[in-house]
Backbone as XML, in Angstrom:
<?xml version="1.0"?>
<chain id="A" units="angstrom">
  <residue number="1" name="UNK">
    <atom name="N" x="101.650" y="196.922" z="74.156"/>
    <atom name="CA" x="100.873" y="195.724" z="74.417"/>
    <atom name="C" x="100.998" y="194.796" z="73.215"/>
  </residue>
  <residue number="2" name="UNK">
    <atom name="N" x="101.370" y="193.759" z="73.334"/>
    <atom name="CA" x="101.437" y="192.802" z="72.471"/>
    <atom name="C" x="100.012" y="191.893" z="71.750"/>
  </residue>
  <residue number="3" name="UNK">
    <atom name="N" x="99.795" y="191.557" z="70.847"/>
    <atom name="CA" x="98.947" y="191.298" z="70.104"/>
    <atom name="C" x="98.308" y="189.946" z="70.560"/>
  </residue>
  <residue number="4" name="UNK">
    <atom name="N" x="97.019" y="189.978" z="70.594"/>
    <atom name="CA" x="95.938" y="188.930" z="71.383"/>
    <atom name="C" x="95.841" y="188.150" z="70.414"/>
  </residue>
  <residue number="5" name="UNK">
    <atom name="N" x="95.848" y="186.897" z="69.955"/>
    <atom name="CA" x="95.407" y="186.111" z="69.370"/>
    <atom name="C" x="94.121" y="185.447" z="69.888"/>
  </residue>
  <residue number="6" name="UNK">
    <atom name="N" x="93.240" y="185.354" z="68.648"/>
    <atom name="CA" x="92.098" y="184.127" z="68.965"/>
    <atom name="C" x="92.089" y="182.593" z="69.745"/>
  </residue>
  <residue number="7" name="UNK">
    <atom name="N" x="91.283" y="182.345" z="70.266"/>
    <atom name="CA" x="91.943" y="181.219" z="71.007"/>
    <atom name="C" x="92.408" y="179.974" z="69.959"/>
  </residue>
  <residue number="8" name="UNK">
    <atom name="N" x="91.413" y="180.120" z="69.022"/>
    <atom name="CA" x="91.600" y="179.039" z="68.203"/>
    <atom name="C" x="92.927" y="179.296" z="66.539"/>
  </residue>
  <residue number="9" name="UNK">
    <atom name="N" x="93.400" y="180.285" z="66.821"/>
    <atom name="CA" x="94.377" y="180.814" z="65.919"/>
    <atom name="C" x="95.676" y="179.916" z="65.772"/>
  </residue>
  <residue number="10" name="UNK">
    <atom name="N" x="96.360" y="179.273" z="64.523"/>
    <atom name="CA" x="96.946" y="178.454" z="64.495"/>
    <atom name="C" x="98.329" y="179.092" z="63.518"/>
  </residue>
  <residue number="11" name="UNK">
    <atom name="N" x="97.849" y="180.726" z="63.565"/>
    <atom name="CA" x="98.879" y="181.096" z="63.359"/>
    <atom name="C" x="99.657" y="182.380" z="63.705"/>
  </residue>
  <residue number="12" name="UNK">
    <atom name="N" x="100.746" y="182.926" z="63.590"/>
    <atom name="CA" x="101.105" y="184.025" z="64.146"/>
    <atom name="C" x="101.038" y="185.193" z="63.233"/>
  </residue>
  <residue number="13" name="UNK">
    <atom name="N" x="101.360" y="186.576" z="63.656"/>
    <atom name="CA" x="101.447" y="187.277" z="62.458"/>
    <atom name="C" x="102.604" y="187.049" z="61.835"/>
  </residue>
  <residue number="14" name="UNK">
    <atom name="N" x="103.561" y="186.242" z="62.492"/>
    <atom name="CA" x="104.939" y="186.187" z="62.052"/>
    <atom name="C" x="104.839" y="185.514" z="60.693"/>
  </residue>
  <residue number="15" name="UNK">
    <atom name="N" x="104.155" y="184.198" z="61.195"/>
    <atom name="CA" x="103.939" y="183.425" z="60.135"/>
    <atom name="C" x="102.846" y="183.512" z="59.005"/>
  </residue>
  <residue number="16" name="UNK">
    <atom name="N" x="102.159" y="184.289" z="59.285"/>
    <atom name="CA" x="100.966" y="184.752" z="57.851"/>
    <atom name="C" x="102.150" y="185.827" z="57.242"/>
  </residue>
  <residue number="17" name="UNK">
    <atom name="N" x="102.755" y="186.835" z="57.978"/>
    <atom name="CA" x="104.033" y="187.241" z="56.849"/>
    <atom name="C" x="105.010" y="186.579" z="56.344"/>
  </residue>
  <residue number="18" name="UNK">
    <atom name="N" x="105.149" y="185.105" z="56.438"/>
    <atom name="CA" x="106.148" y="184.400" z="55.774"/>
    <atom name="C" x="105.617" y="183.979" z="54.824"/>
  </residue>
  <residue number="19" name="UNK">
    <atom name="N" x="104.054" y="183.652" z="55.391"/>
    <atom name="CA" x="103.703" y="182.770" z="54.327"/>
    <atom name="C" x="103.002" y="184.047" z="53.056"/>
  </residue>
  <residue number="20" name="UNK">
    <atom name="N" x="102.270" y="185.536" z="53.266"/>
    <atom name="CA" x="102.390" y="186.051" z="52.251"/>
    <atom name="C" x="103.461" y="186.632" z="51.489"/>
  </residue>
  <residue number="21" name="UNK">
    <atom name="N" x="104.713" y="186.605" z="52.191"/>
    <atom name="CA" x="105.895" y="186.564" z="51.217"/>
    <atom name="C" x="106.267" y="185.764" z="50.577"/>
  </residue>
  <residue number="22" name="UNK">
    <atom name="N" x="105.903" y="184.619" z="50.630"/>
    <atom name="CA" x="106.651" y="183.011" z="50.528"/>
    <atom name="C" x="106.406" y="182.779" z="49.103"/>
  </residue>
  <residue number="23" name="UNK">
    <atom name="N" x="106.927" y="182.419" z="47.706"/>
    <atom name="CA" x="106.668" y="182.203" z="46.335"/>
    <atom name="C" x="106.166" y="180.250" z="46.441"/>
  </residue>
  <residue number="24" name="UNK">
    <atom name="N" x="106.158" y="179.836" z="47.752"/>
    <atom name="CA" x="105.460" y="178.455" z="47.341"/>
    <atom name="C" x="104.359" y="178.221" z="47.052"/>
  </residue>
  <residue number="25" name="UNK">
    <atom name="N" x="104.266" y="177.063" z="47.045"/>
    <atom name="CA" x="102.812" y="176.458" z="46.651"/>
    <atom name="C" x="101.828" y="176.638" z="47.773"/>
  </residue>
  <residue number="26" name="UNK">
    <atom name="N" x="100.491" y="176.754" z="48.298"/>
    <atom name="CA" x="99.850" y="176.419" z="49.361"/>
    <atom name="C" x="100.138" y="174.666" z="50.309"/>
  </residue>
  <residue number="27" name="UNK">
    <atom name="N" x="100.029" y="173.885" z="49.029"/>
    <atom name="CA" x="100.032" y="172.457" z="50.010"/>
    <atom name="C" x="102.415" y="172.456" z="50.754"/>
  </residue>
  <residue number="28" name="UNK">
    <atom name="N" x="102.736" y="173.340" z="50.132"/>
    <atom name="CA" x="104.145" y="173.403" z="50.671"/>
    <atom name="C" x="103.897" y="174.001" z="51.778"/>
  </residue>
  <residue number="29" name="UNK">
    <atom name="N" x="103.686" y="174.975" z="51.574"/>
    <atom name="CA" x="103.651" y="176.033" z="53.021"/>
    <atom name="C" x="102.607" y="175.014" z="54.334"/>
  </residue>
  <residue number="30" name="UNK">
    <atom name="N" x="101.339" y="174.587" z="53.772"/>
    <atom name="CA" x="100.286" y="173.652" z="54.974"/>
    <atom name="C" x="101.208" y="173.048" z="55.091"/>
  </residue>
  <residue number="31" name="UNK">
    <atom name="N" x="102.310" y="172.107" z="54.871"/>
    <atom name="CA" x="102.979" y="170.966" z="55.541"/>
    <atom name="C" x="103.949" y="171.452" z="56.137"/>
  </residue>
  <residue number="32" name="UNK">
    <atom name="N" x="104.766" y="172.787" z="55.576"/>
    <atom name="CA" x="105.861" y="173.500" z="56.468"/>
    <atom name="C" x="105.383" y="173.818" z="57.608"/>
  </residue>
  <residue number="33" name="UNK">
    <atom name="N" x="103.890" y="174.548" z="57.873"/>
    <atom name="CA" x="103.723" y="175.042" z="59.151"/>
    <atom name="C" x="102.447" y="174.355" z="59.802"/>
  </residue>
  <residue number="34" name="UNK">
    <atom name="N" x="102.229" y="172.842" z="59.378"/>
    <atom name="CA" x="101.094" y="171.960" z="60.112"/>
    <atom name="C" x="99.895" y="172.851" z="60.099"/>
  </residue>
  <residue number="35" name="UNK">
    <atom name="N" x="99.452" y="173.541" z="58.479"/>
    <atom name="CA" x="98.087" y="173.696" z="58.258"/>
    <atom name="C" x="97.507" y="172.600" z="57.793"/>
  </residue>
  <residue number="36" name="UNK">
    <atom name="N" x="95.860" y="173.197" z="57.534"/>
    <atom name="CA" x="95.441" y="172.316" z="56.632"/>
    <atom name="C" x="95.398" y="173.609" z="55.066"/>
  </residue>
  <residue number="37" name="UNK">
    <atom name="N" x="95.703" y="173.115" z="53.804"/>
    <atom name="CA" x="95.673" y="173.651" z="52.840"/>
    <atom name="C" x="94.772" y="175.315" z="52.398"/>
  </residue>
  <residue number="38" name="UNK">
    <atom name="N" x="94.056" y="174.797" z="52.847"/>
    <atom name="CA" x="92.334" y="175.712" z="53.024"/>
    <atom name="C" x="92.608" y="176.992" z="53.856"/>
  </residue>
  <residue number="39" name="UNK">
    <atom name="N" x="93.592" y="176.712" z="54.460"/>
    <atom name="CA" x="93.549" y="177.938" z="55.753"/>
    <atom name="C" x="94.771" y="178.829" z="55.175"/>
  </residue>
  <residue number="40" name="UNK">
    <atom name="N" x="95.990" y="178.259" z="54.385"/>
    <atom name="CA" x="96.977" y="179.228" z="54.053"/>
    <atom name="C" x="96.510" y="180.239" z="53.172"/>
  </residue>
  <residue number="41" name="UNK">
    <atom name="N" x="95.439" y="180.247" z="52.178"/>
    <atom name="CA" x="95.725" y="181.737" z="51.413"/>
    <atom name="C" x="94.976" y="182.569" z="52.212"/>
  </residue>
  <residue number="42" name="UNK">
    <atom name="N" x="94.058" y="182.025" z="53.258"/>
    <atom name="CA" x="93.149" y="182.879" z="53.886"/>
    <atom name="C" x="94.658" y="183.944" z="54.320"/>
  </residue>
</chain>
């Protein structure tokens, strides 16, 4: 079974593992994947 996301979830697990691998900045990564800043280190 594949993984349920929240309705309001704006991201995947794919992408919270890119972005905790990722050596950028937070405001790099919010504009790579149309966050707002605040929400990437969560």
């Amino acid at each position: 079974m594949g993984n349920i996301l929240h309705a309001n979830a704006k991201t995947t697990p794919k992408i919270r593992k890119k972005i905790q691998e990722s050596k950028d900045s937070a405001p790099t990564l919010a504009k790579r994947y149309k966050l707002n800043v605040k929400t990437v280190p969560r």
